[in-house]
N, C-alpha and C positions, 0 to 999 in steps of 0.2 A: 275260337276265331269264328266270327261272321262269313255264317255261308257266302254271299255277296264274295269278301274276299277269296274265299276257297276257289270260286268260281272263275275269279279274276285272271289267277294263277294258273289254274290248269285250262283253261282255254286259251293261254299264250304257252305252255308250255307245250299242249297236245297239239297244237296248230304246227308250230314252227319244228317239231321231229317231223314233220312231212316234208320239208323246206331246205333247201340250203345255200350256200352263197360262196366266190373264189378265194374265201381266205383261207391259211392252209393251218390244219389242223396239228401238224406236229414240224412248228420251228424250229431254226436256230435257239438253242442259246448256250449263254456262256456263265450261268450262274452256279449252277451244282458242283462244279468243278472247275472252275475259270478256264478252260478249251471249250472252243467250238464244236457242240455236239448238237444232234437234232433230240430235241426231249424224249424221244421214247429211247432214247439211248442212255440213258442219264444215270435208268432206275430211281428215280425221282418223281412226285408229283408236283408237274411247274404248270404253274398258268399265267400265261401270256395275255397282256390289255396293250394293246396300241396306241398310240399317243391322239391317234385324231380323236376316237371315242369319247374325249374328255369334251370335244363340240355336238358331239352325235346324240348325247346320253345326256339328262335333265340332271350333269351334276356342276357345282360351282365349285370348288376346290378338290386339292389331288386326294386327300383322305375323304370325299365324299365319293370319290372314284374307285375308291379299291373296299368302300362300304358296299360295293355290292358286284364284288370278284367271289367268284365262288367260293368256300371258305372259311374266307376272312371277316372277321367281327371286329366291330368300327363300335366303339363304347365313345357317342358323341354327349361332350358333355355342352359345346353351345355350336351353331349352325356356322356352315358356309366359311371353313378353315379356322372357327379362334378356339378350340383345342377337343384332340381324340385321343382315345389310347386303343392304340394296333395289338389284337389279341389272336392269336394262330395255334389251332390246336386246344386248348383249356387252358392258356396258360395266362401269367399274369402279362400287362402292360408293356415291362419290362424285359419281358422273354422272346422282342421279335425286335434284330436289327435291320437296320434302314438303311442301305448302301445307294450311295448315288455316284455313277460312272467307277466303283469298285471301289469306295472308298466309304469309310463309316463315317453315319449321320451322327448316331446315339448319341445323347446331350448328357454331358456327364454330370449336370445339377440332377434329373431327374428323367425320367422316360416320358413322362407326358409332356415332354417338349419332343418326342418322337417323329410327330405326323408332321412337324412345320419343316417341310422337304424345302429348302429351296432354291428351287426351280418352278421356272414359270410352265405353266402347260404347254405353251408352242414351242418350246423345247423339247421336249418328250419323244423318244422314239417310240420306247416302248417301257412295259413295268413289267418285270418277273418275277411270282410270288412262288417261291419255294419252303412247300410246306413239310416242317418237321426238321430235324433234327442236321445241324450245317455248324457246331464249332469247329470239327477238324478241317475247314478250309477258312474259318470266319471270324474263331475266335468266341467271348462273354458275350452274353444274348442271344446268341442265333440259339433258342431252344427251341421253339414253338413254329419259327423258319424265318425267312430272307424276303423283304422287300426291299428289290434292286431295280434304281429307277435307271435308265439307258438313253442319253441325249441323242440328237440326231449329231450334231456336233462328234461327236466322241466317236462314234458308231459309222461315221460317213468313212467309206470304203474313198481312199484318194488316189488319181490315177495320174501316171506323169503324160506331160505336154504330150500333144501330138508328134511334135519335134523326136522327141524321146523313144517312141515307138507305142505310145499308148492312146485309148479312145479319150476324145473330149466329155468331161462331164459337165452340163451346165443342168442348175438346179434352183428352179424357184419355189415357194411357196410364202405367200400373204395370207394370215387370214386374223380375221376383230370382231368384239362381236360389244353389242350393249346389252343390259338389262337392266329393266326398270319395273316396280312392284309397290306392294302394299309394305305398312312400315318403314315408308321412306327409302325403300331398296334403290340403289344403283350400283349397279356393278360392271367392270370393261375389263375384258380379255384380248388382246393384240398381243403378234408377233411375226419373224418372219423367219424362215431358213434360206440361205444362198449359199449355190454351189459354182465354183468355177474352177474346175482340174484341179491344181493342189490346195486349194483353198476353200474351205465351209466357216461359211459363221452365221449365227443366229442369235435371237434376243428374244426377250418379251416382257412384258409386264399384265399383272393381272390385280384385281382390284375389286376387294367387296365391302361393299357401306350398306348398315339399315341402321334407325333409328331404336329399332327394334319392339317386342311387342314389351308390355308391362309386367313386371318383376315385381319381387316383394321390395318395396320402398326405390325398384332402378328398374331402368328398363333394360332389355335385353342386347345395346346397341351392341355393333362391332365394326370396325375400321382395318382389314385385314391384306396387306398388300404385299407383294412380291414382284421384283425388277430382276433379270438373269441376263448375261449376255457370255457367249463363247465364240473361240475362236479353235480351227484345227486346221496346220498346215504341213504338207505335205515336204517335206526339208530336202528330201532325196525321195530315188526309188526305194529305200529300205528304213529310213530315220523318221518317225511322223512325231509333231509338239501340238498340243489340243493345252488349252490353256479356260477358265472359267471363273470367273467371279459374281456374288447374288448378295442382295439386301434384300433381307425380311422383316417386314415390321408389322405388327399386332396387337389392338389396342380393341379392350374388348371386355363386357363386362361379366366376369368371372364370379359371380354369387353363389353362393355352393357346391364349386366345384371342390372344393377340398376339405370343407368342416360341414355338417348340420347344425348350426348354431345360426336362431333367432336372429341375430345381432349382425350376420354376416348378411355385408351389400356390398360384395369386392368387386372392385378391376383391377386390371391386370394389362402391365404393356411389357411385350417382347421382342426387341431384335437382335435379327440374326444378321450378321455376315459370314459369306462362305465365299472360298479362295481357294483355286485347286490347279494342279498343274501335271500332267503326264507327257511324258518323253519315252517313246517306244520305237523298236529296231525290229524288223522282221526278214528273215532271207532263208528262205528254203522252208527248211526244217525246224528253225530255231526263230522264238519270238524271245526278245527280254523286253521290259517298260518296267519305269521307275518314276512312284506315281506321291506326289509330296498335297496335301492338304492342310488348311487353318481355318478354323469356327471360332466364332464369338459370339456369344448369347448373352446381352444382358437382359433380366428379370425386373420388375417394378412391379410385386404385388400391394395390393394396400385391401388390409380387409374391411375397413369403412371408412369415414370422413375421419372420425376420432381418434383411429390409430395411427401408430407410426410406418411406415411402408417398407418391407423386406425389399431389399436392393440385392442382386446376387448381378458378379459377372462370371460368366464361366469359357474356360478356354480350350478347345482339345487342337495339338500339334498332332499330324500323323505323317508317316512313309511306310512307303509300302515299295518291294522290291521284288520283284516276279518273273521267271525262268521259265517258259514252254519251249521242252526238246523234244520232237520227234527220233525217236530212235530207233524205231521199225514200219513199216505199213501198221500195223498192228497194234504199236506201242508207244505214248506219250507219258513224259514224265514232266510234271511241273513244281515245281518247286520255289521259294519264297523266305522273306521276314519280312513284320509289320513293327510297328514302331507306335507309340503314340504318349504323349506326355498329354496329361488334364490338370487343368487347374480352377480355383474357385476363390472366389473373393468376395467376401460376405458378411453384411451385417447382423444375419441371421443364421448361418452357417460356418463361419469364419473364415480364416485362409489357410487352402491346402491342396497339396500338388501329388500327382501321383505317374510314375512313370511305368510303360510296361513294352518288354520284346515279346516275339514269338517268331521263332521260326517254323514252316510248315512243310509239309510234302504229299503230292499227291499222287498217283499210278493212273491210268487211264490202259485198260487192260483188255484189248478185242482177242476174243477165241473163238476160231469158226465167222462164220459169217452173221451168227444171231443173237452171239454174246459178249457180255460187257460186263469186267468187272473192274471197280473203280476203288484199290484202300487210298488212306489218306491220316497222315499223322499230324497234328501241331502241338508247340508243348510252350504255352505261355505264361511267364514270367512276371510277378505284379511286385511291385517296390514295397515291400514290407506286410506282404499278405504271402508269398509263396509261387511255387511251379505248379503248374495242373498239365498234365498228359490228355489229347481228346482224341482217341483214336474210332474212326468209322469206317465200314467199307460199302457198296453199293453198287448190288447186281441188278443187271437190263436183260432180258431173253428175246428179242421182237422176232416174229416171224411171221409174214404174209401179215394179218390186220388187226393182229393179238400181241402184246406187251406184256410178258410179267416180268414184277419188278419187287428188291427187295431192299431194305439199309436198314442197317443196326448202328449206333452210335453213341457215343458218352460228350453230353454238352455240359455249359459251367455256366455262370450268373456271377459276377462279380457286385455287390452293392454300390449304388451312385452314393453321389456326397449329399444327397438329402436326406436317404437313408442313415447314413453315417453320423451326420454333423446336424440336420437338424434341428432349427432353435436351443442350441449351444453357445451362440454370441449375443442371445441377450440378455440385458440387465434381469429382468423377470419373465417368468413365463407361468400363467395364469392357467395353461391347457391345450391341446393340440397334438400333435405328433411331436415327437420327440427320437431323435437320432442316436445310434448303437453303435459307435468307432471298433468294437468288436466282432461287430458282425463276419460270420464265417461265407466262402462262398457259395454258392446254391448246385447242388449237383444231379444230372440226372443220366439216364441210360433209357434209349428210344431205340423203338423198331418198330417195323411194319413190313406190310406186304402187300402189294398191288396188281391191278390188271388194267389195260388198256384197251379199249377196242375201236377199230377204226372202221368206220364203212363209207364207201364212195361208192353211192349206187349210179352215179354219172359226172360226167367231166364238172357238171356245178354244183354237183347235191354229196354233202361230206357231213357225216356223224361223227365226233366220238364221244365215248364214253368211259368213265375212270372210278374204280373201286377203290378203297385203299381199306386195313385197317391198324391200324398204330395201338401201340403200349408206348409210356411214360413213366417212367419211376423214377420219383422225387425224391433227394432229401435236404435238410437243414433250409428249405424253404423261407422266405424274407417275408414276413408282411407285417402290419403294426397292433399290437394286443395292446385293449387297454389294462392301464394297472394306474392303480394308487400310490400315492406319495409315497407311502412307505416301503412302497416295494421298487419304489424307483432305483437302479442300479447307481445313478449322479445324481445327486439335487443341490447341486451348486447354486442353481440360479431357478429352481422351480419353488415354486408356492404351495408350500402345505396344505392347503385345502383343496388344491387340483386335482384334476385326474387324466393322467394323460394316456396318450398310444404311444407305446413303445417299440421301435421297430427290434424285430427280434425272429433268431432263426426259429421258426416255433412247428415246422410240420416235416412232416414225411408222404407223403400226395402221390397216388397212384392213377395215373388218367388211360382209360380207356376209349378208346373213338372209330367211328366209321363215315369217309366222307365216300359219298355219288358226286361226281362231275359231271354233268354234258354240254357237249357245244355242239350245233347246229349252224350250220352255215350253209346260203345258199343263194344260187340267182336263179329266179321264176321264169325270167325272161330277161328283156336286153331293157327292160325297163323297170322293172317288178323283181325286188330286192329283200332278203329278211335274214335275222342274226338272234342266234340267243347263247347265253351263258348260263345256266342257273347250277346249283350247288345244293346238297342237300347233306348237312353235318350234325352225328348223333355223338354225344359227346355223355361219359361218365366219370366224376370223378370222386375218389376215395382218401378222404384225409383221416391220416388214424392220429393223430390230436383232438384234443375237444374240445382246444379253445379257439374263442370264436373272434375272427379274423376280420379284417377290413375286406381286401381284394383275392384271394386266392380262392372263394367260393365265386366270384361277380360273373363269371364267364355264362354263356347260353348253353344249356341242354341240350337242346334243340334247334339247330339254324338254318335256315334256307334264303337263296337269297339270288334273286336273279337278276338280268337286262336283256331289251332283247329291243330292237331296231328294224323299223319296216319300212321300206321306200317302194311307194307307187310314181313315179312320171318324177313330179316335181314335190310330191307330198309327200312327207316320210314320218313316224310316228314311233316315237319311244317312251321305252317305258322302263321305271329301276324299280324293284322291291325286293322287300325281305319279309320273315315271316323268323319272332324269337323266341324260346321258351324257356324261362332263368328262375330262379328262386326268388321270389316276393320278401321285400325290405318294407318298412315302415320308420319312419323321424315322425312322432306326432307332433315334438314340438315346434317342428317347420309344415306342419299338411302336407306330407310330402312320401311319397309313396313309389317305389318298383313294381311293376304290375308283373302277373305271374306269366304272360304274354303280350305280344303286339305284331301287329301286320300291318305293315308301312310302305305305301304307294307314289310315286313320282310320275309324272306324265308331259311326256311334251309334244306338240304337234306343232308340224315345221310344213311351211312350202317355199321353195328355192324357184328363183327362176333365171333369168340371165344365163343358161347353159349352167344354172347350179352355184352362179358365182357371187349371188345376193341372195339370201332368204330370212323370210320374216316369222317367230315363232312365239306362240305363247307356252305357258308354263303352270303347274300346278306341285307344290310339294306337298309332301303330306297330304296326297287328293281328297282323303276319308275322312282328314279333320282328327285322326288320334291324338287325346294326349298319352304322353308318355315322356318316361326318362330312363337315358341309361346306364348313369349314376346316381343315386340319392339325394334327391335334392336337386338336380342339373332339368330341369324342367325346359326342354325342348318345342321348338315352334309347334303350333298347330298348322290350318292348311295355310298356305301361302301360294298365292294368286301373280305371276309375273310377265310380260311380256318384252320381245325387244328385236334386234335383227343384229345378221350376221355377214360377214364378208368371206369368201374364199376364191383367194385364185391361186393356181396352180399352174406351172409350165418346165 
């Protein structure tokens, strides 16, 4: 890495530990255990992104937002939302569930439809990434941890009428913003949240077009849109219904994101609709909510002009039904069943439905005043795959500014049906990946150990700081081996002279890791403002197989990855980067190369004025002009140049 860059880094990082700002460093939340606890309660490492940051911070879509959460490794295969795969820990794509207002996102065609969250950003309260180990409250995928996105809608606290005996709440917020750039960019972000006593609703839509830069034979455009609107009303003082519905559509040109082949000049369109609905009861001691979802993803790959185009629709049904009892000062029990039917309908995969329960339970366990211990069992059930048992438990110690924390736990991986099925329904298949209806589920056992530190060396100046280190032990691990015709398990429909990727359980994967967290916050004065996040993750991992794999090596070594927000008066100045260190790929027959590093900078400078309720900013991505990819072949922008203005108002 370019000294330049080294420099860049630790002059925003050694500045802003002098610095801090009133956000509070150890939140609410309700992801580690669905109860309201303050994270250093948790025994967990949760990091907390706010929903406004997503205006603050030089990013365009929600998976460019949590690219640079501390962490979290964002493997962008094209820019500005049209497709990433969320990796947490070392683990594969597939190893990190995506919960939106408590409910699973995961797309049961395949995990790299993961990051297409949808929801709009002016929706957003907040995102909670909990890292490591969360099937026994969560279920398949949570190995590697939980991206939980939380609406203002969902989250808005409802108070009755004044009539009733309670305060009036009235709540606005407006904010929209343009941008406009080189490659034909235009991109519009609007929305709004309203609050009035028993009633919140919000909406938005967000919006990103370029033309994009020159590809091998296509250029790089993208057409990537998301529409959201909700409603949460207050029924009674004890009954609340929060209701949501989101189209997502993405149209976007997809050239090696999934072959290194010459021949490949794919696009790629995908939408989503998403439909959700919670009805919850809270009186004293006892909360219940019963919370019903429907996704629909249809798929439209085409890997050139010449081919025929893989059409897939995919559908997941879920409920979810969830118990929190208070049953001492001391003592929470909560308790549950999830539900969920998927389905797949496919010219390339074929059609197939798959049903599964699980019921769960969890303790929330205070002893003394500084300790917390958290077991927690679920045992879920898959339609002609089998039961798996996931039991974890997860101790908190806090005293005065120190936190240690510990979880052990056993997660599971269930295989999607692209895994499974695979180019299975066509006439012929020349080469490519190819799907294993055998495949076994993937299993692992995690733990770790942490420490938190908090300092507040005045009413606006707040550090903390978070150790962790984790073990993971893998086995019967999913990824796709190539093999020859003859070794093909099915050749129904494959072509003898091919060679294809078999998906197949083929490892046993032992990961070793150590992540730094700090956040800094603080306010300089009643004008003079500064914020940082950075992260810094050493990651090892041990595969005792020796054959060599698609994705279960692709992960970083070494990642750091930070943001950090400075406001003078009316000027404020932000900045995103990371810094990766991965194993070096080569495809000569595409010129197409993984470099053995990359350090990749963002920058925006903003001046607001109207009391802050107009500001005009320009933009630079990739300020340093790196190329790089973070898949094989997935040849990502160089710098990009944008400008544009924003609206906020607030009352």
């Amino acid at each position: 890495m370019n000294k330049h860059y080294l420099s860049a880094l630790f002059i925003i990082f050694g500045t802003t530990l002098t610095l801090a700002q009133e956000i509070s460093l150890d939140p609410v939340t309700v992801t580690s255990c669905l109860v309201e606890k303050r994270a250093s309660q948790t025994g967990r490492n949760i990091a907390v992104i706010k929903g406004e940051y997503f205006q603050q911070l030089p990013v365009h879509s929600i998976d460019d937002l949590l690219r640079y959460v501390p962490g979290v490794e964002i493997q962008a295969r094209g820019p500005m939302g049209s497709q990433s795969d969320i990796v947490l820990r070392g683990g594969t794509f597939q190893q990190v569930l995506v919960i939106l207002d408590g409910l699973r996102l995961n797309d049961p065609n395949t995990g790299h439809f993961n990051s297409y969250i949808p929801i709009s950003p002016a929706e957003i309260d907040r995102i909670e990434v909990l890292k490591g180990a969360s099937s026994a409250v969560y279920g398949s995928d949570a190995v590697g941890g939980v991206i939980h996105v939380i609406s203002k809608t969902f989250a808005a606290r409802q108070l009755a009428d004044e009539s009733d005996g309670g305060n009036p709440v009235h709540k606005t917020n407006v904010n929209a913003g343009i941008t406009a750039g080189e490659y034909g960019l235009f991109n519009a972000n609007v929305g709004a949240f309203v609050q009035r006593n028993k009633i919140a609703i919000s909406g938005g839509f967000l919006s990103n077009n370029a033309s994009g830069m020159q590809q091998r034979g296509i250029k790089g455009y993208f057409h990537n849109n998301t529409a959201s609107l909700s409603l949460n009303y207050a029924l009674s003082p004890n009954w609340n219904l929060a209701v949501r519905s989101a189209y997502d559509h993405r149209d976007f040109s997809a050239q090696n994101f999934y072959t290194v082949l010459k021949s490949d000049t794919a696009s790629e369109k995908v939408k989503i609709s998403w439909n959700q609905v919670k009805l919850s009861y809270q009186k004293n001691k006892t909360a219940f909510s019963i919370d019903g979802g429907y996704k629909s993803v249809q798929d439209n790959y085409l890997f050139n002009p010449h081919s025929i185009a893989n059409s897939s629709k995919s559908k997941l049904w879920q409920g979810l039904a969830t118990l929190q009892q208070g049953i001492s000062p001391s003592t929470s029990l909560i308790a549950g069943v999830n539900f969920q039917q998927r389905n797949i309908a496919s010219n390339d995969r074929g059609n197939h439905s798959l049903n599964q329960l699980a019921p769960f339970i969890s303790v929330v366990q205070s002893i003394g005043e500084n300790f917390t211990v958290t077991p927690s069992l679920r045992v879920d059930w898959r339609e002609n795959i089998g039961t798996e048992a996931s039991p974890q438990i997860n101790l908190s110690y806090k005293k005065a500014s120190w936190q240690l924390r510990a979880s052990a736990g056993k997660t599971i991986r269930d295989a999607d049906f692209t895994e499974r099925y695979n180019n299975y329904a066509k006439k012929l298949v020349t080469g490519g990946s190819v799907g294993n209806p055998d495949l076994k589920a993937e299993k692992s056992f995690s733990y770790e150990a942490g420490a938190d530190w908090f300092l507040t060396s005045s009413s606006t100046s707040q550090l903390k700081a978070s150790a962790t280190f984790f073990q993971r032990r893998q086995n019967n691990l999913i990824d796709y081996v190539t093999t020859p015709y003859a070794q093909m398990p099915r050749k129904d429909n494959l072509s003898p002279t091919g060679t294809f990727g078999l998906a197949l359980n083929i490892a046993d994967v032992n990961t070793t890791g150590f992540e730094l967290d700090i956040q800094s916050v603080n306010t300089i004065s009643d004008k003079q403002k500064l914020l940082l996040n950075a992260g810094f993750t050493w990651l090892d991992s041990e595969n005792k197989s020796q054959v060599q794999s698609f994705y279960l090596s692709s992960h970083a070594k070494f990642l750091t990855n930070f943001s950090a927000i400075y406001q003078i008066s009316g000027f404020s100045l932000s900045l995103n980067g990371l810094y990766k260190k991965r194993a070096e790929r080569n495809a000569s027959a595409i010129e197409a190369s993984v470099s053995k590093n990359y350090f990749l900078l963002n920058v925006k400078a903003e001046y607001a004025f109207l009391n802050r309720m107009l500001a005009v900013f320009i933009q630079a991505d990739n300020a340093f002009d790196k190329q790089y990819s973070d898949l094989l072949g997935s040849k990502m922008p160089g710098r990009w140049v944008m400008g544009g203005l924003r609206f906020n108002f607030t009352k």
